[in-house]
SELO-747462 format. One record per residue (C-alpha): residue number from 1; residue in three letters; z, y, x. Coordinates in steps of 0.25 Angstrom, whole numbers. Each point is the difference from the previous one (the first is absolute). Layout:
N
<NUM; "ALA"; <Z; Y; X>>
...
end
This chain:
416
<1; "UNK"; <-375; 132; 339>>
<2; "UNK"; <-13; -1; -3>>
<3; "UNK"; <-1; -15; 1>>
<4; "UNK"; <9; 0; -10>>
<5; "UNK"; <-5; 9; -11>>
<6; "UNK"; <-13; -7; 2>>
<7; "UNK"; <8; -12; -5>>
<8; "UNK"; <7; 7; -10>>
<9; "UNK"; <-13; 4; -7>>
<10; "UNK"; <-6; -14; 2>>
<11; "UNK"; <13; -4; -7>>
<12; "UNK"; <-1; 11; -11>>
<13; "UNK"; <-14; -4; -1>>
<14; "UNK"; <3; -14; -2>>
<15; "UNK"; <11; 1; -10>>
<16; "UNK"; <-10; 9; -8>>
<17; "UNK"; <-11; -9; 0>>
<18; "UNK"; <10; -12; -6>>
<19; "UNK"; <6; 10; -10>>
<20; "UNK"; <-17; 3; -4>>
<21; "UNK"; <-3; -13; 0>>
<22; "UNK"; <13; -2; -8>>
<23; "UNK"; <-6; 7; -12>>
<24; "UNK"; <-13; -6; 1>>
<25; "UNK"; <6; -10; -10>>
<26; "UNK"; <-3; 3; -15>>
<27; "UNK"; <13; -6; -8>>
<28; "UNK"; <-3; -8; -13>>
<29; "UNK"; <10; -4; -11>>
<30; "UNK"; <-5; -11; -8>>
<31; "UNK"; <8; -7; -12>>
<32; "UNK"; <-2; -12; -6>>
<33; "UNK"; <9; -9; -11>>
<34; "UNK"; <6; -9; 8>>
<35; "UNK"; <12; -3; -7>>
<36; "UNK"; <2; -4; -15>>
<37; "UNK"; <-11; -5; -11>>
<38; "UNK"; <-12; 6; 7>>
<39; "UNK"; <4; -7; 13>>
<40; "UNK"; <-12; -8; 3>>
<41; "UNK"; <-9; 12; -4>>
<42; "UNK"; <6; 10; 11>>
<43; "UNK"; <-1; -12; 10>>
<44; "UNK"; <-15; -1; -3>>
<45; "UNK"; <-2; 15; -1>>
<46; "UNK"; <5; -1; 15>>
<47; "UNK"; <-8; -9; 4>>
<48; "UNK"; <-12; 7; -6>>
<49; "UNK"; <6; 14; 8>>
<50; "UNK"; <0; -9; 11>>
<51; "UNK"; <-16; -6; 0>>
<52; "UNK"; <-5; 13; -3>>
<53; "UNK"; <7; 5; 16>>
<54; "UNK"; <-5; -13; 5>>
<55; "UNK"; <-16; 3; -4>>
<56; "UNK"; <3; 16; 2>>
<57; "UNK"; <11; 2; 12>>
<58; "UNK"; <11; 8; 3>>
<59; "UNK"; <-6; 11; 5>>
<60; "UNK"; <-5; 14; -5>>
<61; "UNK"; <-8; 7; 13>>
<62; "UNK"; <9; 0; 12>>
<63; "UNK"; <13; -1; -12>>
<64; "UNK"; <8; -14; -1>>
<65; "UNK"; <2; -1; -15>>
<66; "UNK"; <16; -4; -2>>
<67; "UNK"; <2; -8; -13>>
<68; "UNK"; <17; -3; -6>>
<69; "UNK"; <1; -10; -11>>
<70; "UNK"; <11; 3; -10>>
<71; "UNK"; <4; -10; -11>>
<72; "UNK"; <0; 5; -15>>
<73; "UNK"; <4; -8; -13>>
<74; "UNK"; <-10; 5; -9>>
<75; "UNK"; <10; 11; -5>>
<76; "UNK"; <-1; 15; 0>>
<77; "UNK"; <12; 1; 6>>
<78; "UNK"; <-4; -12; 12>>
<79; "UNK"; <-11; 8; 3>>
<80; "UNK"; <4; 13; 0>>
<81; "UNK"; <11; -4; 10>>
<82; "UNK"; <-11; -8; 8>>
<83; "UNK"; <-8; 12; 1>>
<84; "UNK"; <12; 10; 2>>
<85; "UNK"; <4; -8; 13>>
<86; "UNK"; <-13; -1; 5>>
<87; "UNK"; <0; 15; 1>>
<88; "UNK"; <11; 4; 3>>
<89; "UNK"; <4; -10; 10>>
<90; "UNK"; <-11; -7; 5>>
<91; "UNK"; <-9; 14; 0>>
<92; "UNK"; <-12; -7; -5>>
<93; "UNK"; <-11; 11; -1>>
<94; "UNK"; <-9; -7; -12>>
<95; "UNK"; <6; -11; -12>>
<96; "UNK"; <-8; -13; -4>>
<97; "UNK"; <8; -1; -14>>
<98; "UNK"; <4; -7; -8>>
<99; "UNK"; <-3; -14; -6>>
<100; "UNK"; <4; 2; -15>>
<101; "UNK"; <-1; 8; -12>>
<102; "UNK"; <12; 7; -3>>
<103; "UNK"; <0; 3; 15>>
<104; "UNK"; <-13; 7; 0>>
<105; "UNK"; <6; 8; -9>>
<106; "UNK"; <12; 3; 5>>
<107; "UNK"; <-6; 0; 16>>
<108; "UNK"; <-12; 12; -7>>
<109; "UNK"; <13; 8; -4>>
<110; "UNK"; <7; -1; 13>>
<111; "UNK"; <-14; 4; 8>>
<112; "UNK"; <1; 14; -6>>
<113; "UNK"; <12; 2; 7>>
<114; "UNK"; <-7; -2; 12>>
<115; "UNK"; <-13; 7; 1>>
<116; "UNK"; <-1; 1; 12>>
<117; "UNK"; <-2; -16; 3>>
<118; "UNK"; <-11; -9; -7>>
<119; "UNK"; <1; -11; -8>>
<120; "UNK"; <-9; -12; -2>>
<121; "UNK"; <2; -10; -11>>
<122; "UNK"; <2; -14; 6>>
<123; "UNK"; <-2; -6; -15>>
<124; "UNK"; <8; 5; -13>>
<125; "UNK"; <-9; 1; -12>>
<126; "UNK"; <9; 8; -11>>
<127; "UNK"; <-11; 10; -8>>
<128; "UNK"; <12; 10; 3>>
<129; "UNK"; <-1; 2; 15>>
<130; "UNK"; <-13; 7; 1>>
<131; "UNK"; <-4; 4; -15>>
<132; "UNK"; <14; 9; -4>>
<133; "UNK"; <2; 11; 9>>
<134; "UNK"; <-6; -7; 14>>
<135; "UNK"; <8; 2; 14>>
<136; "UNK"; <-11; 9; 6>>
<137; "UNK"; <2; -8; 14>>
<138; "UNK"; <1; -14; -9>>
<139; "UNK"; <-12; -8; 2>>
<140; "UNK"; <-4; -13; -7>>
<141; "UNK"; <-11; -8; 4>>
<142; "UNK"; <2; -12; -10>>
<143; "UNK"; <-4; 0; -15>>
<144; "UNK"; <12; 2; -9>>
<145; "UNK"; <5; -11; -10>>
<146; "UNK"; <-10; 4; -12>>
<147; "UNK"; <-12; 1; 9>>
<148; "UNK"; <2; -13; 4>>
<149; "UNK"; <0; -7; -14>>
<150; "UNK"; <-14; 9; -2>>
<151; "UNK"; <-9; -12; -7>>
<152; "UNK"; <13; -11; -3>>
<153; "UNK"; <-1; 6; -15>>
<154; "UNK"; <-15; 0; -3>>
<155; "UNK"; <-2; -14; 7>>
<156; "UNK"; <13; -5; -7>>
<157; "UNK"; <-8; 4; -13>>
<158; "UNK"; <-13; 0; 1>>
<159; "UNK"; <-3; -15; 10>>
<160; "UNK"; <13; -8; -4>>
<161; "UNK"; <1; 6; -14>>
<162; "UNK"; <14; 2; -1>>
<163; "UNK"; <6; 10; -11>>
<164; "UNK"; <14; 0; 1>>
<165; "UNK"; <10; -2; 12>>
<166; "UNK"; <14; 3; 2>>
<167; "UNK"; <4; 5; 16>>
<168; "UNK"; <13; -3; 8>>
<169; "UNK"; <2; 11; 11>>
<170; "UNK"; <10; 5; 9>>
<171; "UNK"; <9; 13; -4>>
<172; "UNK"; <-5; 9; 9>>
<173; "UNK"; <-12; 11; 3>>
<174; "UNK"; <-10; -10; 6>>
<175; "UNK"; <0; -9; -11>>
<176; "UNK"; <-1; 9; -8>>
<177; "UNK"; <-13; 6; 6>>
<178; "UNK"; <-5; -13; -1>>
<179; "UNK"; <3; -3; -14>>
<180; "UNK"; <-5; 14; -3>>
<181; "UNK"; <-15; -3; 5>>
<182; "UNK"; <0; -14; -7>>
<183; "UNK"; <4; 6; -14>>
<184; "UNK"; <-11; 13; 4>>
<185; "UNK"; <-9; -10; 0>>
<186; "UNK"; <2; -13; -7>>
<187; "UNK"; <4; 8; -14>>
<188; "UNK"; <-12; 11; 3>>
<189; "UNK"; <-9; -14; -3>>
<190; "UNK"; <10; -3; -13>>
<191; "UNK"; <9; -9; 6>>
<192; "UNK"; <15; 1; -4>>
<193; "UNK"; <11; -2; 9>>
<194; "UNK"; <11; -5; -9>>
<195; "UNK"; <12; -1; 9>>
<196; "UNK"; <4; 6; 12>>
<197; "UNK"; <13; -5; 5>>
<198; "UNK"; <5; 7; 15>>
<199; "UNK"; <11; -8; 10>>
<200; "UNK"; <6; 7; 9>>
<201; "UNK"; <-3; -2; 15>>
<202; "UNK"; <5; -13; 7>>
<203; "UNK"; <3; -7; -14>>
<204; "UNK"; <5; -16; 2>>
<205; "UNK"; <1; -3; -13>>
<206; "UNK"; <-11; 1; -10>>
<207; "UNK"; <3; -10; -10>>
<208; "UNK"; <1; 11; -10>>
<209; "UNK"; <-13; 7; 3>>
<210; "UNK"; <-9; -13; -3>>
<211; "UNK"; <8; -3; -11>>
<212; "UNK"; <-4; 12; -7>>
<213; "UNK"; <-16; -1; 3>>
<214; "UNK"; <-9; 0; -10>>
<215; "UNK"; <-8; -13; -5>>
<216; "UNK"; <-11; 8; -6>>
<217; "UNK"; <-5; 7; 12>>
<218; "UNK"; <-14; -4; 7>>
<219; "UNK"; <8; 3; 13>>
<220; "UNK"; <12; 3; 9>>
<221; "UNK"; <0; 12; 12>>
<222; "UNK"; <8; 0; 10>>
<223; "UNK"; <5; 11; 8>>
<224; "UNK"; <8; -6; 10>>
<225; "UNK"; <1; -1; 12>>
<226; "UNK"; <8; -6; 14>>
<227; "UNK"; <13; -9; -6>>
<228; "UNK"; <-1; 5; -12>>
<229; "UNK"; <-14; -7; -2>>
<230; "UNK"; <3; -13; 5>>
<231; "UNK"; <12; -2; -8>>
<232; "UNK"; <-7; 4; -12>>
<233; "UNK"; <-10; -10; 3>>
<234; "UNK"; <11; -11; 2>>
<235; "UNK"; <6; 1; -13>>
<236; "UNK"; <-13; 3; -8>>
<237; "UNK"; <-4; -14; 4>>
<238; "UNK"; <13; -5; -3>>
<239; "UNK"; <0; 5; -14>>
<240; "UNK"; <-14; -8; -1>>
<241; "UNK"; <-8; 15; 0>>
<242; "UNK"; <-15; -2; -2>>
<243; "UNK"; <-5; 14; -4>>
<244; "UNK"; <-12; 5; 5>>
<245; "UNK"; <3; 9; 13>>
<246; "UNK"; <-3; 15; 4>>
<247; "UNK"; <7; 6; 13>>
<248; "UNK"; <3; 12; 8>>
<249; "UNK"; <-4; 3; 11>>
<250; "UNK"; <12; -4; 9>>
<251; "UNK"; <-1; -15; -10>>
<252; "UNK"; <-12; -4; 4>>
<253; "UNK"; <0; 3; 16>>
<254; "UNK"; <6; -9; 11>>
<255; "UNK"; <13; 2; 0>>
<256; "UNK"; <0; -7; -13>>
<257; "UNK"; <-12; -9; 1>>
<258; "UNK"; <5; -5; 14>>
<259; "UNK"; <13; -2; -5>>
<260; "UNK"; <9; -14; 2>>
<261; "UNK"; <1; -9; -12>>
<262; "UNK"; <-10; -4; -11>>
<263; "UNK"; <2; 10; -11>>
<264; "UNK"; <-10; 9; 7>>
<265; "UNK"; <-10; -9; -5>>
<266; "UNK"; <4; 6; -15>>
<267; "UNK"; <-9; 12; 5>>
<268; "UNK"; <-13; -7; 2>>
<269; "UNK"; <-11; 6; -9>>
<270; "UNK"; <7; 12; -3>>
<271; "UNK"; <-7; 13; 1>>
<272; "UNK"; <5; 12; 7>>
<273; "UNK"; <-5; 14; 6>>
<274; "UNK"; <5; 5; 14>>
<275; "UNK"; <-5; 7; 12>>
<276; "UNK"; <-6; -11; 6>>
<277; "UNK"; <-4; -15; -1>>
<278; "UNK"; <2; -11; 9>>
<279; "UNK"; <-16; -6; -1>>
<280; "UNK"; <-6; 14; 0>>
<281; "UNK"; <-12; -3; 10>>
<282; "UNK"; <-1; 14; 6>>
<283; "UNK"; <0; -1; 15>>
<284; "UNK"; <8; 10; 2>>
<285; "UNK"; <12; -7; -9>>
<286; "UNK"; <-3; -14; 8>>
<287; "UNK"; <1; 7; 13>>
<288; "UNK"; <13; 6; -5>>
<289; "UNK"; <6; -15; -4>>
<290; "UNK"; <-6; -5; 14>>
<291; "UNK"; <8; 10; 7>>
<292; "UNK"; <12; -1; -7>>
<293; "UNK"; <1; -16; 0>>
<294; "UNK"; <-3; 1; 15>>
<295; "UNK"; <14; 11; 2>>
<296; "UNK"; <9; -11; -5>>
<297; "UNK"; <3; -16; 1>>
<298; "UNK"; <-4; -7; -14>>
<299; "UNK"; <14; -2; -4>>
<300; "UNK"; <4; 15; 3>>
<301; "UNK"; <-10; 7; -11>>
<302; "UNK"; <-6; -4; -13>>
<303; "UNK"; <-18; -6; 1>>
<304; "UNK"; <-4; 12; -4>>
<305; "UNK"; <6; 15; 1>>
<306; "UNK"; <8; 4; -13>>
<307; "UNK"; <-3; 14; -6>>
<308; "UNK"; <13; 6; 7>>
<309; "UNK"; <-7; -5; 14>>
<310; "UNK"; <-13; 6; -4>>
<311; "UNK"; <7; 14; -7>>
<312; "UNK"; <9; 1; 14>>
<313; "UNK"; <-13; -3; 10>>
<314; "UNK"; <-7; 11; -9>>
<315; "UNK"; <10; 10; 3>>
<316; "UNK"; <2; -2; 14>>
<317; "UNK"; <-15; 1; 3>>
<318; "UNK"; <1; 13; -7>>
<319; "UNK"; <12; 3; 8>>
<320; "UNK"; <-8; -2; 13>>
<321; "UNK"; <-15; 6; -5>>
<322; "UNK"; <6; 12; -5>>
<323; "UNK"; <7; 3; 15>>
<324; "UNK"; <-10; -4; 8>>
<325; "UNK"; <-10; 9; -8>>
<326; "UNK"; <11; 12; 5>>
<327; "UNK"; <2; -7; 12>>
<328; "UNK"; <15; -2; -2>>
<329; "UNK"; <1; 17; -3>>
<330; "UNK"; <13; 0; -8>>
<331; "UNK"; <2; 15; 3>>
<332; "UNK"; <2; 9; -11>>
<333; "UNK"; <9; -9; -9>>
<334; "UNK"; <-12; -10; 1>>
<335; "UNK"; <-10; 10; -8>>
<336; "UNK"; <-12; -6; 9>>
<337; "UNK"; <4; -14; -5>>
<338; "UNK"; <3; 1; -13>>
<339; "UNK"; <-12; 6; -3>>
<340; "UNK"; <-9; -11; 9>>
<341; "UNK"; <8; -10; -11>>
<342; "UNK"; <-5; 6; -11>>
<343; "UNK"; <-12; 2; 3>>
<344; "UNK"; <0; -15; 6>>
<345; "UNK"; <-9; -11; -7>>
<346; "UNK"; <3; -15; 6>>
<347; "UNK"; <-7; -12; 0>>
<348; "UNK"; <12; -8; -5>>
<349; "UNK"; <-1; -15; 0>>
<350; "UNK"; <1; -1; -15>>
<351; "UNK"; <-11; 11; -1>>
<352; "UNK"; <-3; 16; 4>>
<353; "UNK"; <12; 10; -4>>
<354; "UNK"; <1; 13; -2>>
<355; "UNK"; <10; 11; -5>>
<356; "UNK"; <-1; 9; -12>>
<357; "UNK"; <5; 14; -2>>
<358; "UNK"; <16; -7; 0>>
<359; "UNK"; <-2; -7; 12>>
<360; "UNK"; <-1; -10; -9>>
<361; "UNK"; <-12; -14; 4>>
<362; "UNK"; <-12; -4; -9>>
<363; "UNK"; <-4; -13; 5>>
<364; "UNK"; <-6; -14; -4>>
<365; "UNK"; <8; -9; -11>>
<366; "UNK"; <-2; -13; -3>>
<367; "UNK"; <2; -10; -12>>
<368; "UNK"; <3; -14; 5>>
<369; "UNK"; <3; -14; -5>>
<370; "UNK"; <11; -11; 7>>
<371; "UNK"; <-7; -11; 5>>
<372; "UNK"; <4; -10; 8>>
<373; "UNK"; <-8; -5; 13>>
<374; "UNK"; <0; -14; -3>>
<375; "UNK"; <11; -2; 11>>
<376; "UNK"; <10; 3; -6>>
<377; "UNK"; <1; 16; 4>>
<378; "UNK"; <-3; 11; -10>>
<379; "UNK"; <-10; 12; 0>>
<380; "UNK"; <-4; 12; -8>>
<381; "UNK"; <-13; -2; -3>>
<382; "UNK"; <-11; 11; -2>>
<383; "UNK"; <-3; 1; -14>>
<384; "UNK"; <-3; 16; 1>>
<385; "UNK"; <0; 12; 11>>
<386; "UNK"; <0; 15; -7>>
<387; "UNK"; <-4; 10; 11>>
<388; "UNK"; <6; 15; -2>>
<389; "UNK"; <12; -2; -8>>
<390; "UNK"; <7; 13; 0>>
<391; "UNK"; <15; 4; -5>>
<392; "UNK"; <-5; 5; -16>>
<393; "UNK"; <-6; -15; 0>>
<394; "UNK"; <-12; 8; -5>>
<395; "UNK"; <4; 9; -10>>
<396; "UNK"; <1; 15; 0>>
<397; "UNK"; <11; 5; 6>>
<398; "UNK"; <2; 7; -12>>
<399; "UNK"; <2; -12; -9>>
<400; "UNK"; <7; -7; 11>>
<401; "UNK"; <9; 10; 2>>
<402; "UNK"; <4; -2; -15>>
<403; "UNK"; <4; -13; -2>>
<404; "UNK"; <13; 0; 8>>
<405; "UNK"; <6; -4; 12>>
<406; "UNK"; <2; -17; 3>>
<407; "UNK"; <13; -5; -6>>
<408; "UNK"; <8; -12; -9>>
<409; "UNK"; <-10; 5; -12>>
<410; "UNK"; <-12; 9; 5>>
<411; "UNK"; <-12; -1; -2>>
<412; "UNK"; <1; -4; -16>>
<413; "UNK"; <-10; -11; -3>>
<414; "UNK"; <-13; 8; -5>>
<415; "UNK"; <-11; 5; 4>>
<416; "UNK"; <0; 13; 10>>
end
């Protein structure tokens, strides 16, 4: 009898010790555009999510760290669904979300109905997500749209001379963050933007959009991105286009610069501003393009990482830093690592990040130039780095505060 008591404790103890070690594992939800317009963005983004676990690991003290990868479409809905399941079904404990603008949005809405988890932006940049009415468990450690066009404008007008443009962007909230810091800018100078024409998201056709381009303009922005961009670029060198060209930050990276074909070469010379540049000398940003070119064969990933690799390798670094400074304590609805996070500062590739009062990052831009390598492969070239760019761009909140949210027609070409 005792014989077998003694076994049944062993055993007790045994399946205890599996169930402990069970829940040694941290369960993260990450999404990523992996569907749709912004498909090779969300595949970048991945593998960017992916190098940063290959330098840092899986593991958080003696906790396995669990990550769930759930496709999106770059749709509010997509993403809410995405995150929903994750959740729900999956019972992922943290969210690496999402990818896209008007998902950031949508995914900082949902978060409030779930305090009790966290939620780390993987890369959306729409001013919405973290300046109107933050999540208080959302956290963004990438510059939004606006903060990464700081220094496009005043370069634009200043070095190459230009005085009048006309933008082409993308109908929806990123765009239209972007848009917004080139106008702050560029017209705060005395530059006018005469046009502003907005294409909804995975447009084929755009025949009708270059038609309707102005001569008179000393250049044409572009705030494309994914398909879009490349069909764009396509037709514009079909038409016979030969305009001067500024882009976004998504236009100029290498999802567009490594794309098949030869209208990419349309963009070389054009000026841009973004959240990084592929010559940037910094060691730290060459170890980051080291590391990510070793995780992959050359034919499975673009020469150098695309800013959605970068965004996602920021986040997941946060992700990790933030719980090993808890030590993987996610008891008291995560109280202990929401405040590591914002209280966090990274050495990201692209440049030291850290959080304002929203949750929101100030970090390093940069304004850059298309060049190619003279082998036929296409970087952004250094031209400017801005340290400390937060959300106001600058200005006093107060001011800021005034001039209106990002949309089709704001910010009004003036000066601020």
């Amino acid at each position: 009898m005792l014989k077998g008591s003694v076994g049944l404790i062993a055993l007790s103890s045994l399946l205890l010790s599996g169930a402990a070690m069970a829940q040694e594992k941290i369960k993260v939800g990450v999404t990523a555009t992996l569907e749709g317009t912004y498909t090779v963005l969300g595949e970048d983004g991945i593998r960017g999510h992916q190098t940063a676990l290959n330098v840092l690991g899986k593991k958080v003290g003696d906790k396995e760290l669990e990550f769930i990868i759930a496709s999106t479409d770059a749709t509010p809905d997509s993403a809410v669904r995405a995150v929903r399941k994750l959740i729900e079904q999956d019972k992922v404990q943290i969210l690496l979300s999402p990818l896209s603008g008007d998902e950031g949005i949508a995914v900082k809405n949902f978060a409030k109905t779930h305090p009790e988890l966290t939620f780390i932006n993987a890369a959306s940049g729409a001013q919405e997500t973290t300046y109107v009415d933050p999540a208080p468990n959302f956290f963004r450690y990438n510059m939004d749209g606006a903060q990464w066009q700081v220094g496009l404008g005043k370069y634009a007008y200043e070095t190459k001379g230009y005085r009048k443009i006309a933008t082409v962007g993308e109908d929806y909230s990123f765009i239209y963050t972007q848009v917004f810091g080139l106008v702050l800018e560029f017209c705060g100078m005395g530059g006018q933007v005469t046009n502003r024409q907005w294409v909804p998201l995975g447009t084929k056709d755009f025949a009708s959009v270059i038609a309707a381009l102005p001569d008179d303009v000393d250049a044409i922005y572009l705030g494309l991105g994914g398909a879009d961009a490349v069909n764009f670029l396509n037709q514009y060198q079909q038409a016979g286009g030969k305009a001067h060209l500024m882009g976004g930050s998504i236009m100029i990276d290498q999802t567009i610069l490594s794309s098949k074909g030869n209208a990419k070469n349309a963009l070389i010379g054009t000026l841009a501003a973004s959240g990084q540049a592929d010559t940037w000398e910094d060691p730290g940003w060459q170890k980051f393009v080291k590391d990510y070119q070793d995780a992959f064969p050359p034919n499975k990933r673009f020469p150098s990482p695309s800013l959605l690799a970068t965004n996602y390798y920021g986040s997941t670094m946060a992700l990790i830093l933030g719980l090993r400074a808890v030590n993987g304590d996610l008891s008291d609805n995560q109280s202990k690592f929401k405040t590591a996070l914002a209280k966090l500062e990274i050495d990201a590739p692209n440049g030291k990040i850290k959080l304002d009062s929203n949750r929101q990052a100030i970090g390093t831009n940069f304004v850059t130039e298309v060049v190619d390598d003279g082998k036929g492969a296409l970087f952004s070239k250094v031209v400017k780095v801005i340290p400390n760019v937060n959300q106001t761009l600058g200005y006093d909140p107060a001011v800021f505060a005034k001039i209106g949210l990002p949309s089709r027609t704001v910010p009004e070409c003036k000066k601020y």
